[in-house]
C-alpha positions as CSV (number, residue, x, y, z in Angstrom):
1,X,110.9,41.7,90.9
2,X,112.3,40.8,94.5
3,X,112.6,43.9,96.2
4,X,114.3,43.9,99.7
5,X,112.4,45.8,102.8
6,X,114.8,47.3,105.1
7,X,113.8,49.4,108.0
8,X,115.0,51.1,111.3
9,X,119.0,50.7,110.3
10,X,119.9,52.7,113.3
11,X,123.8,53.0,112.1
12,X,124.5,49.2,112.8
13,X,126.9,48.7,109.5
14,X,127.5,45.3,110.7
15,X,124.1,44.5,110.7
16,X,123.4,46.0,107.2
17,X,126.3,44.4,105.4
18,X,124.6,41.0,106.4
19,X,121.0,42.2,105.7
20,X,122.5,43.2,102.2
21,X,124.4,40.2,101.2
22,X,121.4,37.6,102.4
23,X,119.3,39.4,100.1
24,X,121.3,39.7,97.8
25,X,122.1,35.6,98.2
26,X,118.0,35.3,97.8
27,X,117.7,37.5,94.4
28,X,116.9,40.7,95.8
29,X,116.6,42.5,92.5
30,X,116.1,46.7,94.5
31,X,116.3,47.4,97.8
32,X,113.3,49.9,100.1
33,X,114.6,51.7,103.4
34,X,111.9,52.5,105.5
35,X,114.1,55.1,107.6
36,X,115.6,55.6,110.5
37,X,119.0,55.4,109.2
38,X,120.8,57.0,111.9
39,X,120.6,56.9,115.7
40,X,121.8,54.1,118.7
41,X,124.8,52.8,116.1
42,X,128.3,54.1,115.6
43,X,128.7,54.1,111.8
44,X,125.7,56.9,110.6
45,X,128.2,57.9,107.8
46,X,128.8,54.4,106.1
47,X,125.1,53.6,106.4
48,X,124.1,56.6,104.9
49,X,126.7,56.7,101.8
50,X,125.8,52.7,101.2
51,X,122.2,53.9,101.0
52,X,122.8,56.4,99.2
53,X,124.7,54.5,96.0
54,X,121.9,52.4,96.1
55,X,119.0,55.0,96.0
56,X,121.4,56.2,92.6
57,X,120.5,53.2,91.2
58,X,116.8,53.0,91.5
59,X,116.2,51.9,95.2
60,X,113.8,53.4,97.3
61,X,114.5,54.9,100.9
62,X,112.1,57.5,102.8
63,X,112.8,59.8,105.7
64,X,112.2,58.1,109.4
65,X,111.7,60.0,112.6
66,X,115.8,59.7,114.0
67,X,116.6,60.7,110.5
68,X,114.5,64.0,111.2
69,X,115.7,64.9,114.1
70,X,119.4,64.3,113.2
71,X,118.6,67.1,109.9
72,X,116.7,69.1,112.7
73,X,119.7,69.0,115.5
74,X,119.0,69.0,119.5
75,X,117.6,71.0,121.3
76,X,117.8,72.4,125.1
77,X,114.9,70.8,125.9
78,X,116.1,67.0,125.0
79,X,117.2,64.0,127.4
80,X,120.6,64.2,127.4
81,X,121.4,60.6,126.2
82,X,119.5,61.8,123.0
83,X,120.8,65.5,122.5
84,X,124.3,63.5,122.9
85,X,123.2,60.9,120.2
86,X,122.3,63.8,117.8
87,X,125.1,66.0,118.1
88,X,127.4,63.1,118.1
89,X,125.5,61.8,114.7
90,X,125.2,65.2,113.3
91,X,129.0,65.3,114.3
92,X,129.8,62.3,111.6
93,X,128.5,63.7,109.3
94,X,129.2,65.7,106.1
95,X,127.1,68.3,104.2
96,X,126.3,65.3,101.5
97,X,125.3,63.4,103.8
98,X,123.2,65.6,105.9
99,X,121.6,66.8,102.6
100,X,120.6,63.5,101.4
101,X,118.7,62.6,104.8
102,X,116.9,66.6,104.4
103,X,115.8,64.8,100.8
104,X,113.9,62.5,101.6
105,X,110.4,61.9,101.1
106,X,107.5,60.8,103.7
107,X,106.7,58.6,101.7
108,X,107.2,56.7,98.1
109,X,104.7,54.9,96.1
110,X,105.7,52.0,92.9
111,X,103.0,50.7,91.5
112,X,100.6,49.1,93.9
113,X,102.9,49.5,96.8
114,X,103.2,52.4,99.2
115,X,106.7,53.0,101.6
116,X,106.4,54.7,104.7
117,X,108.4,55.1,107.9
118,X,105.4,55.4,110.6
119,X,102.2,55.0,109.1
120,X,99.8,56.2,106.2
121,X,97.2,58.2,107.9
122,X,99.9,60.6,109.0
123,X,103.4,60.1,108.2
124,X,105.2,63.0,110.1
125,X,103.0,62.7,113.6
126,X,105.5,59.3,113.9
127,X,102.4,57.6,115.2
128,X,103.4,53.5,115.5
129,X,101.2,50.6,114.5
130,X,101.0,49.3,117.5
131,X,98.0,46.7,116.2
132,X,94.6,46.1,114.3
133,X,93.4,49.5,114.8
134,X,96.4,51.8,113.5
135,X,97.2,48.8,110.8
136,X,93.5,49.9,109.5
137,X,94.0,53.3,109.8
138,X,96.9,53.0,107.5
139,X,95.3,50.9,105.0
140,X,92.3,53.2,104.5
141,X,94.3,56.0,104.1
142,X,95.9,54.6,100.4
143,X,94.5,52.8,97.4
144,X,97.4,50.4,97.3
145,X,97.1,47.2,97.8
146,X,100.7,47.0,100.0
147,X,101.9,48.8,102.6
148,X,105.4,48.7,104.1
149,X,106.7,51.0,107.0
150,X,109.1,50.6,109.7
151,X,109.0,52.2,113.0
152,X,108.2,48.9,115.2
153,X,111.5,47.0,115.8
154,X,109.8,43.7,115.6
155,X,108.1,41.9,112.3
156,X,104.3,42.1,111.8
157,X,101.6,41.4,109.0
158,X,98.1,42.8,108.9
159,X,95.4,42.6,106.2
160,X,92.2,44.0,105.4
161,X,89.8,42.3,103.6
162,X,86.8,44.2,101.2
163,X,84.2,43.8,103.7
164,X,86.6,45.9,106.7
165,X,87.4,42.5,108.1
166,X,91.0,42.8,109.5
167,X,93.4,40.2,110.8
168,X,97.3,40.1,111.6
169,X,99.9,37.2,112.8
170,X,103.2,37.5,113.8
171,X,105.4,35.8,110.7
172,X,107.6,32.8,110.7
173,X,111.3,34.0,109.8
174,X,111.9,32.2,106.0
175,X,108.2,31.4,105.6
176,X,106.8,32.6,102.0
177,X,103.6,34.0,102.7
178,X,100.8,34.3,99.7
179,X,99.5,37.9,99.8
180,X,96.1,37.6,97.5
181,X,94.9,40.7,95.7
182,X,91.1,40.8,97.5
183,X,92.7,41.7,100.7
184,X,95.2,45.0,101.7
185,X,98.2,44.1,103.6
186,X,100.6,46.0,105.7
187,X,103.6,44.5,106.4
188,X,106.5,45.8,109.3
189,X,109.8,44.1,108.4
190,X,111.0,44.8,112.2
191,X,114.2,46.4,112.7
192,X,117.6,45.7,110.5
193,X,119.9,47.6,113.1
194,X,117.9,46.9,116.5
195,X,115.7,44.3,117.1
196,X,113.5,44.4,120.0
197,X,111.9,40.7,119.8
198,X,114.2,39.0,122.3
199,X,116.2,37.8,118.9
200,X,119.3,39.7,118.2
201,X,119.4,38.5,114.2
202,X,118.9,41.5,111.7
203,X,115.4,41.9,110.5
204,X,114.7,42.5,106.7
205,X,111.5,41.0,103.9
206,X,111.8,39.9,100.6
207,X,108.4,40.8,98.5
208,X,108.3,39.3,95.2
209,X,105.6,41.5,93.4
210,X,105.3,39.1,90.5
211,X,104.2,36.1,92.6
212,X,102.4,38.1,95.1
213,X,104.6,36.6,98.3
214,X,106.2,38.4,100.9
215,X,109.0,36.3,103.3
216,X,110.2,37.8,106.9
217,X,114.1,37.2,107.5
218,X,116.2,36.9,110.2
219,X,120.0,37.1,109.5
220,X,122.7,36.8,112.4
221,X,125.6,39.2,112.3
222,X,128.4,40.0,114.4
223,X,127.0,41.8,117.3
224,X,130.2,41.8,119.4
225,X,131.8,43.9,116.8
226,X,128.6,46.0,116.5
227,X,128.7,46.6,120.1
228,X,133.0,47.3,120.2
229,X,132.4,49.8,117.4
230,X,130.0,51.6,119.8
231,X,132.6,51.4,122.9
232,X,135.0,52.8,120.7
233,X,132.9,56.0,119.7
234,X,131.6,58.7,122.2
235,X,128.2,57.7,122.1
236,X,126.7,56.8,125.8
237,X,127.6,53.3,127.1
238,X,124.3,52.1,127.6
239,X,124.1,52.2,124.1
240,X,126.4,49.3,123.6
241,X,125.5,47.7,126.9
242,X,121.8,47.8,125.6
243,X,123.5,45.8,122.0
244,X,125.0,43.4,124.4
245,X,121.9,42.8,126.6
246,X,119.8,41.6,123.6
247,X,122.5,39.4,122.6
248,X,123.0,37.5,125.8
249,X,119.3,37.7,125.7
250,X,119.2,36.0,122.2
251,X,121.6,33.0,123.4
């Protein structure tokens, strides 16, 4: 089975209708969210109902830190661009909604494959796998073979071999790569709604489970619109200017 690993959505529904149809164009048979559906983007609501009708249908999606404090609401004590990104979210959205993020586990497991937002070791501290060392941690911490969590906005591999040798490499977008069963791997799709690589292309993998291969993707989507759709709201403006940035950047 191809199953599609999609991960720090942020509310970008532009980015998330191309993430869905590519996979869907490559024989994505289920879909995984890693998290962080809401937050930065203007559309939390579509996101999270698209999500949603999936998930009915056997998909997989687990709770991510934005998503948590969304369900939580802000607080006194926040940064004002983020206490305004909250209530705004929180503002789109209806009890359904809000209930179905409140739902969500830490973490899923399916077969030999575990789903997380952060990490393993400790799912709700939101600690991120910055390299080697946290990629280990995480690996340690299950029995199964693959590990997929979001969290970073920008695509990563690690294994772990038997004897606690470790390795990583930064993938090549559209490369299948062999994952063999004497290693542990943990594998960070980088972000479908916010890329932080320099390239402003959705992120999203494909993991066939059958034939043991796992392929990074990078799928181009109208960012302009993305961007408008942000002007349009309430949200702050550096939010959209921030969208923009990356995509002059990405030129």
């Amino acid at each position: 089975m191809k199953t599609a690993l999609i991960t720090d959505l942020h509310a970008n529904r532009q980015a998330l209708e191309a993430v869905l149809e590519h996979a869907r164009s490559r024989g994505a048979e289920g879909f995984a969210f890693l998290g962080d559906f809401v937050g930065y983007g203007a559309d939390p609501a579509w996101v999270l109902d698209t999500v949603a009708a999936l998930t009915a249908t056997g998909s997989i999606a687990v709770l991510g830190n934005h998503d948590e404090a969304v369900i939580k609401g802000s607080t006194p004590t926040m940064r004002e661009e983020a206490r305004s990104v909250l209530d705004w979210t929180r503002a789109q959205l209806n009890p359904d909604q809000l209930d179905f993020l409140a739902a969500l586990p830490l973490t899923r497991q399916r077969g030999d494959c575990l789903f997380v937002h952060a990490n393993a070791y400790a799912p709700q501290g939101w600690e991120y796998t910055q390299g080697r060392l946290e990629a280990i941690r995480s690996m340690n911490a299950t029995h199964c073979r693959y590990t997929f969590c979001g969290h970073m906005h920008e695509p990563m591999l690690y294994n772990l071999s038997a004897t606690g040798k470790a390795g990583d490499f930064t993938p090549v977008a559209g490369v299948a790569i062999p994952l063999p069963i004497h290693r542990q791997w943990l594998a960070i799709p980088g972000s479908c709604g916010q890329p932080r690589d320099g390239n402003p292309a959705a992120c999203y993998a494909l993991f066939d489970d059958q034939q043991a291969l796992l392929s990074f993707e990078r799928v181009p989507y109208d960012v302009d619109a993305a961007a408008a759709t942000l002007r349009a709201s309430t949200m702050p403006p550096l939010l959209a200017a921030r969208m923009a940035q990356r995509l002059e950047q990405g030129r």
